[in-house]
C-alpha positions in Angstrom: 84.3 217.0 172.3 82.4 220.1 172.0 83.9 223.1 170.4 85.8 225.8 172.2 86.2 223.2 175.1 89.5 222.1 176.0 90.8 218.8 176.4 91.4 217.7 180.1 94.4 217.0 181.3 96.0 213.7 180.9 96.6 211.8 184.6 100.0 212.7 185.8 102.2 209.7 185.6 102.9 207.9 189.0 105.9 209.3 190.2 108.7 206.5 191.1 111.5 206.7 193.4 115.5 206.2 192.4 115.1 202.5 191.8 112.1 202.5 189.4 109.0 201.7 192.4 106.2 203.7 193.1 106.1 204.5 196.9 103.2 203.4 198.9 101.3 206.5 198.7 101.2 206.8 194.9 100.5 203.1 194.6 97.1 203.2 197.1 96.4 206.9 195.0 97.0 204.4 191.3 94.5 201.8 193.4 91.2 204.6 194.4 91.5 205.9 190.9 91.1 202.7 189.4 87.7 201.8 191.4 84.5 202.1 189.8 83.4 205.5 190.7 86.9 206.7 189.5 86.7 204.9 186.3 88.2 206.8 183.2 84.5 206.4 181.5 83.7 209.7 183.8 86.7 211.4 183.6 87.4 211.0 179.8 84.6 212.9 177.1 83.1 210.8 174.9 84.3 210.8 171.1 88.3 210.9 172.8 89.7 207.7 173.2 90.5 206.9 177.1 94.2 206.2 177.7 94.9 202.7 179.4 96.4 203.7 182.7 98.7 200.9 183.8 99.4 200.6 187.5 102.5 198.5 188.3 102.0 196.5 191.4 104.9 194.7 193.6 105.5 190.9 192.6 104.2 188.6 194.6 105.7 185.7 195.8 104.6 182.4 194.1 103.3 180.9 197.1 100.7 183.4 196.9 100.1 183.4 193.8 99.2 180.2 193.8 97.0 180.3 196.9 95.1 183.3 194.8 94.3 181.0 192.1 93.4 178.0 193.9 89.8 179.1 193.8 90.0 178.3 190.3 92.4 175.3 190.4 90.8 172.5 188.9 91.8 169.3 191.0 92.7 166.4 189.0 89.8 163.7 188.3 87.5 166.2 189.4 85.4 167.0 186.1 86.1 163.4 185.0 82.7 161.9 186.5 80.9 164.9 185.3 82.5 165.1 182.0 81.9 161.4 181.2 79.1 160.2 179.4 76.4 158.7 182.3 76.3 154.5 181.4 73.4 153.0 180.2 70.9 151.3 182.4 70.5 147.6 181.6 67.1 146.7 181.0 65.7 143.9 182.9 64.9 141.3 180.8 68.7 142.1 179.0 70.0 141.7 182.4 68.3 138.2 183.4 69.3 136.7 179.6 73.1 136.7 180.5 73.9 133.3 180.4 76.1 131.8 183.2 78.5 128.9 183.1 77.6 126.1 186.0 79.6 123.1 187.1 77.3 120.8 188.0 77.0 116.8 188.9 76.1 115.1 186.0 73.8 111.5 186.9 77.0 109.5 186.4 78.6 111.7 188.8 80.9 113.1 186.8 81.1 117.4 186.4 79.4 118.5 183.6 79.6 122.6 182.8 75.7 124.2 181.8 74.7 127.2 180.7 72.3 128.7 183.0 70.6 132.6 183.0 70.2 134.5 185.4 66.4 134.5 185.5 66.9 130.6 185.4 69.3 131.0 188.9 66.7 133.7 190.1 63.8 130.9 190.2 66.0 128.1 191.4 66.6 130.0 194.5 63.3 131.6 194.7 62.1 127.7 194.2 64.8 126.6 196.8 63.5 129.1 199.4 60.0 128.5 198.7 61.2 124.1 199.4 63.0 125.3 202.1 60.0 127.6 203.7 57.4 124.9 203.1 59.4 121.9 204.0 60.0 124.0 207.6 56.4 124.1 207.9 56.0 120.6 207.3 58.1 119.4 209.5 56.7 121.7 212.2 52.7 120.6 211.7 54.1 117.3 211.6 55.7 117.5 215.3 52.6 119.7 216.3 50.2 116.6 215.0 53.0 114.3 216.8 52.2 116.4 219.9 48.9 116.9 219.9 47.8 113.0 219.1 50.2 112.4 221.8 48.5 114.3 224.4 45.0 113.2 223.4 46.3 109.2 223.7 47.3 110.1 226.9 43.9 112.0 227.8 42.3 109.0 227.0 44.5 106.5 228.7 44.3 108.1 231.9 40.1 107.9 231.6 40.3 104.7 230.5 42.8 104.0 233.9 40.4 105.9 236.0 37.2 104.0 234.8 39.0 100.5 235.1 40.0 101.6 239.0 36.3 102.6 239.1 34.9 98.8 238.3 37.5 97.4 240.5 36.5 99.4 243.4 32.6 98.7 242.9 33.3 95.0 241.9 35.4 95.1 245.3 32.8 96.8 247.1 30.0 93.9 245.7 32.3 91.3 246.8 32.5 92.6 250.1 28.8 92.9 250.4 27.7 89.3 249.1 30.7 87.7 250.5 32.5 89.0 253.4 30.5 87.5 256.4 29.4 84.4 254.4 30.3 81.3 257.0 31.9 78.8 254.5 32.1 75.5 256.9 28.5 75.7 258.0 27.4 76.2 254.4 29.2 73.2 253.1 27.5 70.9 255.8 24.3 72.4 256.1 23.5 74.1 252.5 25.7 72.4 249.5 23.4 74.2 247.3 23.8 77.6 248.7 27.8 77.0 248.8 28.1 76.3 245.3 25.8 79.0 244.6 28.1 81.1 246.7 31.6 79.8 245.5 30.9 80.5 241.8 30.3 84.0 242.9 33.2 84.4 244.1 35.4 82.7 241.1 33.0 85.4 239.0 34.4 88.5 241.3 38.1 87.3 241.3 38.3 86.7 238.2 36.6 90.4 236.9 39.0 91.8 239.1 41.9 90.1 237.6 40.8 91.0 234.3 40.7 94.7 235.5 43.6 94.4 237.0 45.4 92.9 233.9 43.7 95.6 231.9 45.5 98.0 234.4 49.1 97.0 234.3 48.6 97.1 230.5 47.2 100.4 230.2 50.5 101.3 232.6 52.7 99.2 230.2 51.9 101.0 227.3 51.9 104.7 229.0 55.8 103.8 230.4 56.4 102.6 226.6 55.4 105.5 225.2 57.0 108.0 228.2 60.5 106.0 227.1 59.9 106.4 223.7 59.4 110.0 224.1 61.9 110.6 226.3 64.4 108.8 224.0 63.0 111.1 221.1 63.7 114.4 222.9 67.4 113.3 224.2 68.0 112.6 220.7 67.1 116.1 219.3 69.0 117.4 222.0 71.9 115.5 221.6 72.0 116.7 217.6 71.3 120.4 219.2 74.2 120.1 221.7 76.6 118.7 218.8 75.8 121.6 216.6 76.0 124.5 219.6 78.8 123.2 221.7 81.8 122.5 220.0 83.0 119.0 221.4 80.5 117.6 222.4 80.1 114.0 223.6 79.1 111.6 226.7 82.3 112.4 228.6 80.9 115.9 228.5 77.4 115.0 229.0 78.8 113.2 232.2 80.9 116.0 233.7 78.2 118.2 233.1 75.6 115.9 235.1 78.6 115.5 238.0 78.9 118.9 237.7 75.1 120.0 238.4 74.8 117.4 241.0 77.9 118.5 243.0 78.6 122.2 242.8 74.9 123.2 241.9 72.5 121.5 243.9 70.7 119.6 241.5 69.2 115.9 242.6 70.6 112.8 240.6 67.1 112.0 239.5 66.9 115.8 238.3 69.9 115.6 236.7 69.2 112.3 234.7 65.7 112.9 233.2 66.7 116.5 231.3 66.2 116.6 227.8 66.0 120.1 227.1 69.0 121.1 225.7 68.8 124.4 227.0 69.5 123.3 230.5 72.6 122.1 229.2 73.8 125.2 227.5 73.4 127.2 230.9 75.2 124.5 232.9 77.9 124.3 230.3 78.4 128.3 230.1 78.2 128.1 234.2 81.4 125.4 233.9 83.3 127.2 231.9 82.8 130.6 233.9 83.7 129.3 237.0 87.0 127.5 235.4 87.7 130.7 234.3 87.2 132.0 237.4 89.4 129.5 239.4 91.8 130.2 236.9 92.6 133.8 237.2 92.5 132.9 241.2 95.9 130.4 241.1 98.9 131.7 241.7 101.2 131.7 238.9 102.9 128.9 237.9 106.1 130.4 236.2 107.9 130.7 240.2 111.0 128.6 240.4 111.5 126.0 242.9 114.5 126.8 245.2 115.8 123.1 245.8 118.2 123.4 248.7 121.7 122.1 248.8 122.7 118.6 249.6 123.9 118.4 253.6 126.9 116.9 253.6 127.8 115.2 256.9 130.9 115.4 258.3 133.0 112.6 257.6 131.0 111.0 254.5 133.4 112.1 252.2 136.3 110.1 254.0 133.5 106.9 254.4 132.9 107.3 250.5 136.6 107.4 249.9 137.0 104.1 251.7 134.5 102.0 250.9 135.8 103.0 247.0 139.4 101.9 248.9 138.0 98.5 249.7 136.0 97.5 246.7 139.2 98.5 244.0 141.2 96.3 246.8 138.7 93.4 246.2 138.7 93.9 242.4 142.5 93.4 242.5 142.1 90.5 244.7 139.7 89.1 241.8 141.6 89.7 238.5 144.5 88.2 240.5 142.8 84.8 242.0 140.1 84.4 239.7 138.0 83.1 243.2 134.1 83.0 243.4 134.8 83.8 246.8 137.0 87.3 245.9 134.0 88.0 243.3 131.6 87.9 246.3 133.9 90.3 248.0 133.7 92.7 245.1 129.7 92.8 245.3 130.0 92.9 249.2 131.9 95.9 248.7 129.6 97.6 246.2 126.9 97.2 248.5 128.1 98.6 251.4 
């Protein structure tokens, strides 16, 4: 403080009211002197010591109180991740030496417990796949070979068909040049020579055209053969396809299916029999079941009881029951008394009406 400069004057104290409380206007006048532009650094000289000013404020509830320091509430568990040291990445080659323990059939059958890594297990199935992948691939160039050696056996059977009907058309044609107006009676009287000749030539044609014809109904033989053979190839892979697809499958199936296409479809019998596409089965199968479950939610309900109406009584039955009861307890008496065959037949007389 400089010399010959008085001190200012201390802040008046806030001013309470009969209980102890600052009223409301000294309380907001304690608050705007406590802001920064008000703050005792500017009202106070330097080299004098700045008195604390302390403003008492209402209590606040604790509700409040704790929503004011929620901001800085530390949740439980929160820091926990972020506090804990971050694990340690397994290498790979650590990671593939952990040794597994495997129950496995031993040769004699029995279980026997290995010791496999996982690198090991890693190229078994990598192996497996690979098997799997190649023995897929296999099997499919096999049935494309199948299919394509088929077709070219085919190719050349039907040529081979085509060039024997060829022959027997022009061996059938020479015949009919040579032979057909040849007068066999006067040439076995007049010309023996010429006859024989002729006859020979004839044997010669017949029996060419047996031989093509024999060739023929071989060549056909073989084709139906192989048509059966294929066909029973391809109902056979659909068969297994249909047992793994459709639960329950079997020939009483198979047959409703087929009685099924034929009647509510509109598929021919000989349609019907020669499928072997397994596909065709599915969709008639799925179309079955639809329309069962179709009729289904069209029936009534079955849970309605049957009103069964009373008895009619005729008038006068009761009093023809009570007699004929009258007559056969009459003829039992008769019985137990005489002991008659003839008194027995009166009891079953009476029980009969």
């Amino acid at each position: 403080m400089e010399p010959g400069q008085a001190a200012p004057a201390a802040p008046a104290p806030i001013a309470a009211d009969k209980r102890g409380t600052p009223d409301a206007v000294e309380r907001i006048q304690a608050i705007i002197n406590s802001e920064p532009g008000n703050s005792p650094a500017k009202r106070i000289p330097q080299g004098q010591p700045a008195q604390e000013q302390v403003v008492e404020r209402p209590a606040q509830p604790a509700e409040q109180q704790e929503e004011a320091a929620a901001p800085n509430k530390q949740i439980e568990g929160e820091d926990l991740a972020a506090d804990a040291p971050p694990g340690r990445e397994i290498p790979l080659d650590e990671l593939e030496a952990i040794e597994l323990e495997l129950v496995v059939k031993g040769e004699d059958g029995a279980d026997v417990t290995e010791k496999v890594t996982v690198k090991d297990l890693k190229n078994d199935r990598m192996r497996q796949k690979d098997y799997s992948r190649k023995t897929a691939e296999l099997a499919r160039q096999r049935e494309q070979l199948h299919t394509e050696t088929r077709k070219a056996v085919e190719a050349e059977r039907a040529k081979y068909l085509s060039e024997l009907q060829t022959m027997h058309d022009l061996v059938s044609q020479t015949a009919a040049s040579e032979l057909g107006n040849v007068d066999w009676n006067d040439l076995a009287q007049n010309n023996a020579f010429e006859y024989v000749r002729l006859d020979n030539r004839k044997k010669q044609i017949t029996q060419t055209l047996d031989s093509i014809r024999s060739k023929q109904k071989e060549v056909l033989a073989k084709h139906d053969a192989d048509r059966q053979a294929a066909k029973q190839e391809a109902a056979a892979k659909a068969r297994t396809q249909l047992e793994s697809d459709i639960p329950g499958w079997n020939d009483t199936l198979y047959q409703s299916l087929m009685k099924a296409g034929i009647e509510n479809y509109g598929y021919k019998q000989e349609e019907v029999v020669n499928w072997t596409d397994p596909r065709a089965f599915k969709l008639l199968h799925k179309a079955t079941l639809f329309d069962h479950m179709q009729a289904e939610k069209k029936a009534p309900p079955s849970d309605k009881k049957v009103v069964i109406p009373p008895k009619v009584v005729r008038p006068g039955a009761v009093q023809d029951v009570n007699q004929a009861r009258q007559r056969e307890a009459n003829a039992m008496k008769q019985l137990r008394t005489s002991g008659k065959i003839e008194d027995a037949a009166a009891v079953i007389r009476s029980r009969l009406g």
